[in-house]
C-alpha positions as CSV (number, residue, x, y, z in Angstrom):
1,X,-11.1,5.6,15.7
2,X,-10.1,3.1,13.0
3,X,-6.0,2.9,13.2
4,X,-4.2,1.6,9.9
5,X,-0.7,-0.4,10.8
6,X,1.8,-1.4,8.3
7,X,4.2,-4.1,8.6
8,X,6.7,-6.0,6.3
9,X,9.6,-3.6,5.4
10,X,12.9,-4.0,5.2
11,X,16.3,-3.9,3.2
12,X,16.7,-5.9,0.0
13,X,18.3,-6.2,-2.9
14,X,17.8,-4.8,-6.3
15,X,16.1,-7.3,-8.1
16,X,14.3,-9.1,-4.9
17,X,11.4,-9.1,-4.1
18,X,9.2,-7.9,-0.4
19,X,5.8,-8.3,0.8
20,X,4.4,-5.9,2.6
21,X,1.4,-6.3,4.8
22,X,-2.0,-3.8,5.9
23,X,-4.4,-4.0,8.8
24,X,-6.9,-1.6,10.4
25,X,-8.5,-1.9,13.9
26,X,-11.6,-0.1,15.4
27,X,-13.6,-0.5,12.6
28,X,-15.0,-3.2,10.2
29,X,-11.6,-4.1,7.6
30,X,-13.7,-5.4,5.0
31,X,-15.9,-1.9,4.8
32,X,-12.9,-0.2,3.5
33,X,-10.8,0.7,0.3
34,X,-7.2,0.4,0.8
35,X,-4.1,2.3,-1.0
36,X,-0.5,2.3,-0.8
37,X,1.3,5.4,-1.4
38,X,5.5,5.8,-0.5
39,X,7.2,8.7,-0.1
40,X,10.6,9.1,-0.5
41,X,13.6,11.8,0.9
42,X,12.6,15.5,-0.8
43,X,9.8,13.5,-3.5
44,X,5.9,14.2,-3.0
45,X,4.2,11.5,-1.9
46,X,2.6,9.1,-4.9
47,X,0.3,6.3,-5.6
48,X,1.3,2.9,-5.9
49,X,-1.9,0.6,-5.5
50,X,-5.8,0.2,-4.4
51,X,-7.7,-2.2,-3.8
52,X,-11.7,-2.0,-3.4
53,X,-13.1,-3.5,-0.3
54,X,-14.6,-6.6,-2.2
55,X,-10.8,-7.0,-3.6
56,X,-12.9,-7.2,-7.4
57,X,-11.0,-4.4,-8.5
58,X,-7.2,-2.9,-7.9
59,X,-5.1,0.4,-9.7
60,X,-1.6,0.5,-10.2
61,X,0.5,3.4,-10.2
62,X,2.5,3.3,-13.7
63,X,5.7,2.9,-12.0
64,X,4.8,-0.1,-10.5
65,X,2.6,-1.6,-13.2
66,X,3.9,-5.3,-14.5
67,X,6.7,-5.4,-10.8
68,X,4.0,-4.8,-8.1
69,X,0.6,-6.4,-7.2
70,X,-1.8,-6.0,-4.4
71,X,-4.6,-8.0,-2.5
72,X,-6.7,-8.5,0.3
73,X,-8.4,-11.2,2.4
74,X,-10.7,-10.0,4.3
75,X,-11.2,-12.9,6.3
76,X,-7.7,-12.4,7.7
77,X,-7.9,-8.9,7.4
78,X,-5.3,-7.5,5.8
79,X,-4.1,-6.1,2.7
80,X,-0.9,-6.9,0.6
81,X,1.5,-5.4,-1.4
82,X,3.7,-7.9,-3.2
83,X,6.9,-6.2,-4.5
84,X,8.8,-7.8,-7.2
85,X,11.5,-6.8,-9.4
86,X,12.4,-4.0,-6.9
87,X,15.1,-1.2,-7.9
88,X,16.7,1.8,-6.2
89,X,13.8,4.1,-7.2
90,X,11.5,2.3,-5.0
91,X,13.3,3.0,-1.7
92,X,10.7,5.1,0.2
93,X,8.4,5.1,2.9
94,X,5.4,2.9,2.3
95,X,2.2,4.3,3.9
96,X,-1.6,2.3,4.0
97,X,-4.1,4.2,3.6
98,X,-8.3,3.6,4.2
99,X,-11.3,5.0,3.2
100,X,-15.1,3.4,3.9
101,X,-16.4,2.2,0.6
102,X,-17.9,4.5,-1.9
103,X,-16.1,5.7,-5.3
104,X,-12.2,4.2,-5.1
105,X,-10.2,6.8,-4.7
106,X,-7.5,5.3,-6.1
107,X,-4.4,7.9,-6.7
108,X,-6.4,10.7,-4.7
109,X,-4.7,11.1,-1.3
110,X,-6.8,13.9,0.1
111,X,-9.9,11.1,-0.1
112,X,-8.8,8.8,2.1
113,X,-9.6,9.3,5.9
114,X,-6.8,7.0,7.7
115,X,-3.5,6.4,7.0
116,X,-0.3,4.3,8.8
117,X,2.7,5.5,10.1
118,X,4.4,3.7,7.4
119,X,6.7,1.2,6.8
120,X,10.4,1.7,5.1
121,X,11.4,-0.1,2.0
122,X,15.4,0.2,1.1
123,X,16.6,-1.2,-1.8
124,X,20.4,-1.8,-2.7
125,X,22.0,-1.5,-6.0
């Protein structure tokens, strides 16, 4: 059973930045597509990033585009969100998700197979 752990939350600042960090275990990391997805308080859960398993190709979630990048080394195997420019509307949940390669997913939740338990991103104004 592959297991998806997310790491790397916390409380910052408006305007700082976070990094937030991806593994899997119990299967082969670099087989997989990864996503992030957050969910905040009463808000359905949305896209943010995806990565394929090469890391040759990522989506960004229009909220996020220009502020937020992700990447992956598969050697280390993990997966990265770097957060910049962060404002209140960010504070959520942050969840990992995996799915063996194939078509990318990318904003399509119901496609991918594993997720974390998630990882919680405040930001203060």
């Amino acid at each position: 059973q592959v297991q998806v752990v997310e790491s790397g939350g916390g409380l910052v600042q408006a305007g700082g930045s976070l990094r937030l960090s991806c593994t899997t275990s119990g299967g082969t990391f670099s087989d997989y597509h990864m996503a992030w997805f957050r969910q905040a308080p009463g808000k359905e859960r949305e896209f943010v990033a995806a990565i394929t398993f090469l890391g040759d190709r990522t989506v960004l979630g229009d909220s996020v585009k220009g502020r937020f990048t992700v990447s992956r080394d598969n050697k280390k195997e993990e997966m990265y969100l770097q957060m910049n420019n962060l404002n209140y509307e960010d504070t959520a949940v942050y969840l990992c998700a995996a799915v063996l390669s194939g078509p990318l997913p990318g904003h399509i939740a119901e496609l991918y197979d594993y997720w974390g338990q998630g990882t919680q991103v405040t930001v203060s104004s």
